[in-house]
N, C-alpha and C positions, 0 to 999 in steps of 0.2 A: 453276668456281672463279673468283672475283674479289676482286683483291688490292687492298687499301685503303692508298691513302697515309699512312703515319705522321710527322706532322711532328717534325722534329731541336729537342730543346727548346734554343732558342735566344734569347737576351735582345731588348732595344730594340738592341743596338748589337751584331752578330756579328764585327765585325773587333776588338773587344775579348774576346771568346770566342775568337777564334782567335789571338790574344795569348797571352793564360791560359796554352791548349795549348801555343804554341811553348816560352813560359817554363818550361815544364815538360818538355819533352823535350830541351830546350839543357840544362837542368842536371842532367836525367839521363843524357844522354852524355857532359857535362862532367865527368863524373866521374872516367869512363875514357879517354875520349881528348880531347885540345887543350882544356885547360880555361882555356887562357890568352885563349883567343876565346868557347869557350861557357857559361866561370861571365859574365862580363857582358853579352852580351846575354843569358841567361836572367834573372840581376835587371834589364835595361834594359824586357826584355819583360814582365814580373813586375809593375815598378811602373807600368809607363805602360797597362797592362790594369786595372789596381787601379785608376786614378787615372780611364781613361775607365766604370767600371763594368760592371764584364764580369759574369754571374752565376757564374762558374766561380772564387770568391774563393779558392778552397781549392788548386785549381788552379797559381791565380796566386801564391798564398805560397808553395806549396810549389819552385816555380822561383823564389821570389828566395831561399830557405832554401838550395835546391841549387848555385843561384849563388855563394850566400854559399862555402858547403862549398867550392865549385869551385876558388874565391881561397883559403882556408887548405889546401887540401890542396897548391896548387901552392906557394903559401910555403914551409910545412912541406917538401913533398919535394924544393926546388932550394937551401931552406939545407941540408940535411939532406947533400946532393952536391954544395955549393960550387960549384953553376952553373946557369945557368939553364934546361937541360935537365934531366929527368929520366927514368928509367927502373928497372924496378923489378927 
């Protein structure tokens, strides 16, 4: 049995790839927890992978969209409790 290397499809730039991803798992956990840190680095990682040309563009928007989320949902839930914590 011999097992063949399958290369990671990965662009000209993989630390723009690995951007992409971050921006995307920051604004998926920014969701639920400490979104007051992980909505903006997921849009900081979001745009600055967009802007070095990652292939993972889908990736990349979809953590600056959850970023985005990140900032109005923490708005939304600290006027909503008159403070800057929130809990639900």
């Amino acid at each position: 049995m011999t097992s063949t290397w399958i290369p990671l499809k990965t662009g000209p730039r993989p630390q723009a790839d690995r951007m992409a991803v971050a921006a995307f798992v920051c604004g998926l956990v920014g969701t639920v927890v400490f979104n007051v840190f992980f909505g903006p680095c997921a849009v900081l990682f979001g745009i600055l992978a967009l802007a070095r040309g990652t292939i993972r563009r889908l990736r990349a928007w979809l953590g600056v969209a959850f970023g985005v989320l990140d900032l109005v949902l923490l708005f939304v839930l600290t006027s909503a409790g008159g403070t800057v914590s929130w809990h639900l």
